[in-house]
N, C-alpha and C positions, 0 to 999 in steps of 0.2 A: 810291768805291763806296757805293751805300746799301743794304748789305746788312739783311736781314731778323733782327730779334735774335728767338728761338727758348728757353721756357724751358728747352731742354735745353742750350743756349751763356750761361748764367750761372754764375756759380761758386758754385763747393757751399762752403754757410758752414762745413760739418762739415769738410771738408778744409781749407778756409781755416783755419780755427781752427790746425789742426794744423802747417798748415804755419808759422800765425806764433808756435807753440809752440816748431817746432823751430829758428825763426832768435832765437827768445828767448834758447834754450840754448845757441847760437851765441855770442852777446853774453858769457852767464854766463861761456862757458871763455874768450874772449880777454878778460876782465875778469881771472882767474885766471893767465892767461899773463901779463898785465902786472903781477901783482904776484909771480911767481918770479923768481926767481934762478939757481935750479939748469936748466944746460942739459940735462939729462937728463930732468928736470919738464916743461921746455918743451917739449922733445920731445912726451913722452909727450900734452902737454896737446894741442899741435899736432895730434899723428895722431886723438884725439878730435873737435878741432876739424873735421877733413875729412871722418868718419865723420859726424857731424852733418852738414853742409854737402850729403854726397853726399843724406842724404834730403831735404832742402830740395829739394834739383834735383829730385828723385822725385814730391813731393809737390806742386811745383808743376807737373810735367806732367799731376797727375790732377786738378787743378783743375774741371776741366769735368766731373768724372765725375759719375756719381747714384751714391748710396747705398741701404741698405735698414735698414732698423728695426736691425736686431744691430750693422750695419756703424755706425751710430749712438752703441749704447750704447758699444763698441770704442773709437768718437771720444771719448769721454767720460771712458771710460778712459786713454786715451793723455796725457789733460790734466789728470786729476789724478795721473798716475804724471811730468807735465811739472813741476810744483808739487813735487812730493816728490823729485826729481832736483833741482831750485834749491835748497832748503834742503839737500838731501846737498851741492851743490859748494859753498854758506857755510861747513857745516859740516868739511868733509874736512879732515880733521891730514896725510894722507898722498895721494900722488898714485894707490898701488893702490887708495884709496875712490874715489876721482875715476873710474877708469877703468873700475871695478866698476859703480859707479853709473849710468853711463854706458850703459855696455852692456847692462846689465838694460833701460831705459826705449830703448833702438835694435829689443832683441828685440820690446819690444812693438811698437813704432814699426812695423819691417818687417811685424811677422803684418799687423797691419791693413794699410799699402800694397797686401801681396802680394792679401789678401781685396780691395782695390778693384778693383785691375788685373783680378777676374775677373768684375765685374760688369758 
């Protein structure tokens, strides 16, 4: 087919970004998984590892979306709170840092998601 390419069927580099934030983080925790030991570590790290993963699948369904000026600064945000979550998983002595960490930078992750879905 030779379909018609349309600037509204290119990908939004603001999402983009994010979504290759979140398969960064992806990387960070099965990088972390392979250095534990403790099956109970693993676990834990594992159920984070999916928690991430389900927003990758999120993030890349809204690929094609637009954004708007706020939804923007958001992106900008999401990727420097992406940055400070890789230094927290070097840094973590304990697996509740890890999970803590984690979840603070998923809540931000979701709000913005949730604001694209409604543009």
């Amino acid at each position: 087919m030779n379909a018609v390419v349309n600037a509204a069927s290119t990908i939004n580099p603001g999402i983009k970004q994010v979504h290759d934030e979140l398969i960064a983080r992806h990387g960070s925790l099965s990088d972390l998984l392979g250095s534990t030991s403790s099956p109970s570590d693993a676990e834990a790290i594992l159920r984070e590892m999916q928690e991430v993963n389900f927003r990758v699948m999120v993030s890349g369904s809204l690929l094609f979306k637009q954004t708007t000026a706020k939804l923007d600064a958001s992106i900008a945000a999401v990727a420097a709170a992406s940055a400070r979550l890789d230094e927290s998983l070097s840094e973590a002595q304990r697996i509740q840092d890890i999970v803590k960490a984690t979840g603070r930078f998923l809540t931000l992750v979701d709000k913005l998601l949730d604001a694209i879905k409604l543009v």
